[in-house]
Structure formats: C-alpha cells, structure tokens
C-alpha positions in Angstrom: 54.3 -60.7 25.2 52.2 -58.1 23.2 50.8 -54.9 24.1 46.9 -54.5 24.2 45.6 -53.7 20.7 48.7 -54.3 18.2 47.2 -56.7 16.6 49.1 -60.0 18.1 48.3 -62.8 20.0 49.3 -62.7 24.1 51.2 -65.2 24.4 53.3 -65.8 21.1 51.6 -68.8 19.5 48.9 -69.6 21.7 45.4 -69.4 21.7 43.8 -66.2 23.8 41.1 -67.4 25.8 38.3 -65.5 24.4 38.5 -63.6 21.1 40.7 -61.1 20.6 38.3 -58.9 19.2 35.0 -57.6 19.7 34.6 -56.5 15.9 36.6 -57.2 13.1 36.3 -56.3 8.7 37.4 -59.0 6.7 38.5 -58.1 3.3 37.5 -61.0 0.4 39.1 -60.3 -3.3 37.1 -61.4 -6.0 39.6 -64.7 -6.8 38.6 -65.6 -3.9 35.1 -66.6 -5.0 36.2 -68.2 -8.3 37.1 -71.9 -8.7 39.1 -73.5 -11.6 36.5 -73.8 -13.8 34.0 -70.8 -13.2 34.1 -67.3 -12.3 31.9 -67.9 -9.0 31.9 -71.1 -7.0 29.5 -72.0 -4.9 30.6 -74.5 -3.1 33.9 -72.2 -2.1 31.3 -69.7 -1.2 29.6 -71.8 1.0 32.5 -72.6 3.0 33.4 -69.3 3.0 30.3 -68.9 4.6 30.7 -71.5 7.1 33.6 -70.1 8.5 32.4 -66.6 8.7 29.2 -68.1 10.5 31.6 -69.9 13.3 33.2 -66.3 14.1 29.6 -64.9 14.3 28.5 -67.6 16.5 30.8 -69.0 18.3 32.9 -66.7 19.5 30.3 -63.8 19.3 32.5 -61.3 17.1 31.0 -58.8 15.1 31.5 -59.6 11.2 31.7 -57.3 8.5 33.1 -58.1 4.7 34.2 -56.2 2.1 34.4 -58.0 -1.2 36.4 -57.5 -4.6 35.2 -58.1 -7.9 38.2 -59.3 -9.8 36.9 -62.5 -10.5 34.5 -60.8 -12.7 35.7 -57.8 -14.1 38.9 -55.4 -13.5 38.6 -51.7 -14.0 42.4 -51.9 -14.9 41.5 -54.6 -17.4 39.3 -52.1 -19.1 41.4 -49.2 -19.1 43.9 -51.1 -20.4 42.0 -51.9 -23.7 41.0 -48.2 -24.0 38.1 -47.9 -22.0 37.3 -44.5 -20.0 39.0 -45.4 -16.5 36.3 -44.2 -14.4 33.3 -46.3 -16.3 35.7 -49.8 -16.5 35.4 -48.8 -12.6 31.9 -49.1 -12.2 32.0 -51.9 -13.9 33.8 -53.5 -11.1 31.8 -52.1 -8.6 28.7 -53.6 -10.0 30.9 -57.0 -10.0 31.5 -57.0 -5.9 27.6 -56.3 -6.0 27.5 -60.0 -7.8 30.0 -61.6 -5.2 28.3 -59.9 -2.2 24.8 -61.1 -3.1 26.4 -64.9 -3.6 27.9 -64.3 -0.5 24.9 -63.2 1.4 22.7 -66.7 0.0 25.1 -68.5 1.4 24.9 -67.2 4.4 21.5 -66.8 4.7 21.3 -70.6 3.8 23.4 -71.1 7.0 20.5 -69.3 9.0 23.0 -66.3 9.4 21.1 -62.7 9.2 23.0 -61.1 6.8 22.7 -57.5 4.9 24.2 -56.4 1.5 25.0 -52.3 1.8 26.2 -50.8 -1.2 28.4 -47.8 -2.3 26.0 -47.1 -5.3 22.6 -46.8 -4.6 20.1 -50.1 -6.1 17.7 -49.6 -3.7 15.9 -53.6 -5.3 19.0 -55.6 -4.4 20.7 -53.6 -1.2 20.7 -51.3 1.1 22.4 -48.1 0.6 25.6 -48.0 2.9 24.5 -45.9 5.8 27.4 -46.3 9.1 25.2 -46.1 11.7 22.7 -48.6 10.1 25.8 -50.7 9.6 26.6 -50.5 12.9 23.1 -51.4 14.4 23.2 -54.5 12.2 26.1 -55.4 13.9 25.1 -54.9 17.3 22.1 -57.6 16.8 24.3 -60.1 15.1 23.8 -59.8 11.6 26.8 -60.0 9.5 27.2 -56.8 6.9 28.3 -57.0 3.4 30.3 -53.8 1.5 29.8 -53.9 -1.3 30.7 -51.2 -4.5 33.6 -50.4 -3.4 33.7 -46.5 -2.0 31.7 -45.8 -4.8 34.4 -44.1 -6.3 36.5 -44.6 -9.2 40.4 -44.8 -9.0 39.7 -46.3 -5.2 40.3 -50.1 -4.4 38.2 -52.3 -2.7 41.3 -52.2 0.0 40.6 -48.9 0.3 36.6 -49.2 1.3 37.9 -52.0 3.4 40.2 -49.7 5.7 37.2 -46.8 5.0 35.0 -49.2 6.4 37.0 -50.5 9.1 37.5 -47.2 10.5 33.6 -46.2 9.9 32.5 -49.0 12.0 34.8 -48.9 14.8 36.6 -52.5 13.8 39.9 -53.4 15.8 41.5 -54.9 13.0 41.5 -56.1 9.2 41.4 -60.1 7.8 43.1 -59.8 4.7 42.3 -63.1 2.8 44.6 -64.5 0.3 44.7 -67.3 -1.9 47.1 -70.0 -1.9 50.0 -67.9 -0.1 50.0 -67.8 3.6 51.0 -63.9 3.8 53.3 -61.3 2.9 56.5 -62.1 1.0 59.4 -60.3 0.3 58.3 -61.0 -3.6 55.2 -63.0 -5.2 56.3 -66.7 -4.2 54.6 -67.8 -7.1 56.7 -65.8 -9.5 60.0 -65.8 -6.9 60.4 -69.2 -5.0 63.4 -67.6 -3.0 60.9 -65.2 -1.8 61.2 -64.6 2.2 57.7 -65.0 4.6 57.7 -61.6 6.4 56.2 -62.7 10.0 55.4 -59.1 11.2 56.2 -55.6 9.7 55.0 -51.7 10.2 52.3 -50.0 7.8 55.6 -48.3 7.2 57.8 -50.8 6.5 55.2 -52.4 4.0 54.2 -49.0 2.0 58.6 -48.2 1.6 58.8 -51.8 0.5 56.1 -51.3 -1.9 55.1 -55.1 -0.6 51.7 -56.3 -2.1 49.5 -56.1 1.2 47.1 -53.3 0.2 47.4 -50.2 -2.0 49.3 -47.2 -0.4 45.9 -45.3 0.5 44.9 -48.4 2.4 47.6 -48.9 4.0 48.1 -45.2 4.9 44.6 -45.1 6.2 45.6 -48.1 8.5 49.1 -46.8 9.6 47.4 -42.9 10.4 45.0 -45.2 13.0 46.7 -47.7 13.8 44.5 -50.5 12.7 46.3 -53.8 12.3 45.7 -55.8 9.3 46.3 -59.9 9.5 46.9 -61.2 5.8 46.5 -64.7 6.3 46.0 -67.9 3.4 41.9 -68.3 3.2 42.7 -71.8 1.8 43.0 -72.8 5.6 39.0 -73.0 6.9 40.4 -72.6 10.5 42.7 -69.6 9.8 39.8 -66.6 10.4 39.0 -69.1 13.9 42.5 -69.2 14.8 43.3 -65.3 14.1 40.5 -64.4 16.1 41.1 -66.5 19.2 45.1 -64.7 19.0 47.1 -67.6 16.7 50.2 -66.4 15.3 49.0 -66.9 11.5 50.1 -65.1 8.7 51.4 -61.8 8.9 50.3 -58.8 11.2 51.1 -55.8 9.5 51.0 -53.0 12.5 51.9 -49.8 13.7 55.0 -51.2 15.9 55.4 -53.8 13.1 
C-alpha cells in the first residue's frame, strides 16, 4: 500500500479508480519524434498525440510537455566540433521550437486546443512562457507546449522539465523513453546483463549516477519531492496506464 503522493499506484499493480493526478508534465526527448528514416516523423507524432489527447480527455488531467531537440541538433554535438558552447545551445533550443510546433499540429489536428510557450521570445510562432498564463491554459483544458529549454545555455531540457513542473504546480514527471521500459542498472542496449530498477530515491539515482535526468533535475525533484515515472513511450497505453496508478516503469521518488 502507498502513501498519498509518492508517486505509486494504491494497490500495487492495479488500476486506481480515477486518475492519480490532477496535473502532470511529460518530458519528450527529441529521439522521440524521429523515425528510422527522417529526423521528424509524423506519423510517430501523431500518435504521440493521440495518446496525449486520451489523458486530456478522458480522464480530465491537466497536460503539459516539455520537448528535447536531439533529433535535430545537440549543443554537445557542437561543442564538441569547436563551436562556442553557449551558441551550439541555442541551436538546440531553436530545435525543441521545431519539435513543439510538430507537436502542437498534431494535436490541433486531433481537435485538442494546444499552446507552444517558449523560453526565447518569437513572438510569430509562440507565446512567450509566462506561468500564470501557463497555468490558465491548463485550467480550460488546453494542453501546453515548453518549448526552448530554460532559455539558458548549459541547462537541459530535463532541467526546464522539473523547472516547469514545479512552476505549474504538476504532481509528478512522465519521463518518455524509447525502446527501454525504464531505469537500468547500465544502458541495456550497450549491457544486456543490465538489472531493471523497479523503484529508487532521487538519491539513490543521482549517487548512482543512473541515466534518469541530469543531476540539477534530479536535485530539483528530490528538494520537492516530485516523483518522476520513466516509462518506454513505445507502449501507446503506458501514459493511460501511469496515470490511472499502473505499476509501469520506474518511479523514481523521494522514499524510492
């Protein structure tokens, strides 16, 4: 049985009777909206879209994302060929601009109200990030895009997603990942020993140096105790499932 508010379902693999939560962030990394053969696919971003939707509708939870832009472009990439650190990381900001705009069509297409706020101003595309307009979005049902990062070089995108989180007043993060169901002991792609970690402390996960978020997130998450669920996005039902109180994934929490 689980204490109100860490993060885990009531009963331990069944489904909660209503949602879990009222308002949730869910963090998208750029791979995620690249197929084999392109760097954006639309048809993976229209069921991305399709599942966000169901959360909106169905079960009436408030829906915020925060996407990367790695499919695009990598500040790291940049800086490793010699490029001043803090333009290559612009670059990538303007890149979750891309994804969040793909993002938002897709939505929209779906009938779902949806509004791109950005980090960096561009006042033709987006709205500038303002949290309390943010918020009001949310409260009449419109699903809210963060994009640009923090607007900040040398900050991740997991970083504005645990800024965000916190901004808004979410109860927890959906960390999306693709093609590994959670948090390993080691990458299970590069270590097939690797051990499935079930549930773990913010703690636990920045000693271990695991690959959940960056430290800053993670600390950010751990100081107010906001769970994070990292979960395989390949699954369509997995955001449904996590929401409604499903043991999926891993919960990374404060009591771990």
């Amino acid at each position: 049985m689980s204490v109100a508010g860490d993060g885990l379902p009531d009963d331990e693999g069944h489904r909660a009777a209503a949602p879990r939560w009222k308002r949730v962030v869910l963090k998208l990394s750029g791979e995620a909206f690249a197929g084999p053969m392109g760097q954006i696919d639309a048809d993976i971003i229209a069921q991305m879209a399709t599942e966000i939707v169901e959360v909106r509708r169905d079960l009436d939870v408030d829906v915020a994302v925060v996407v990367g832009g790695g499919n695009i472009w990598r500040g790291l990439r940049g800086a490793g060929a010699g490029m001043d650190p803090a333009q290559a990381d612009y670059m990538g900001m303007l890149a979750t601009v891309i994804n969040a705009l793909a993002l938002q069509d897709a939505l929209e297409r779906l009938d779902q109200p949806t509004r791109v706020q950005t980090a960096i101003q561009m006042a033709q595309v987006a709205e500038p990030y303002i949290r309390r307009r943010a918020m009001r979005h949310l409260e009449h049902g419109r699903v809210v895009i963060f994009a640009a990062g923090t607007g900040n070089p040398f900050f991740t995108t997991d970083t504005a997603a645990a800024l965000r989180a916190l901004e808004i007043h979410a109860e927890a993060i959906l960390m999306a990942k693709n093609g590994v169901e959670g948090v390993y002991t080691a990458d299970p792609r590069k270590v097939p020993d690797a051990s499935f970690i079930e549930a773990i402390s913010h703690r636990e996960a920045i000693e271990q140096q695991l690959a959940v978020m960056d430290v800053t997130a993670l600390s950010l998450c751990m100081d107010n105790g906001l769970p994070i669920h990292v979960f395989n996005m390949d699954d369509e039902a997995n955001i449904d499932r996590i929401v409604c109180g499903e043991r999926v994934g891993t919960v990374v929490s404060t009591g771990g």
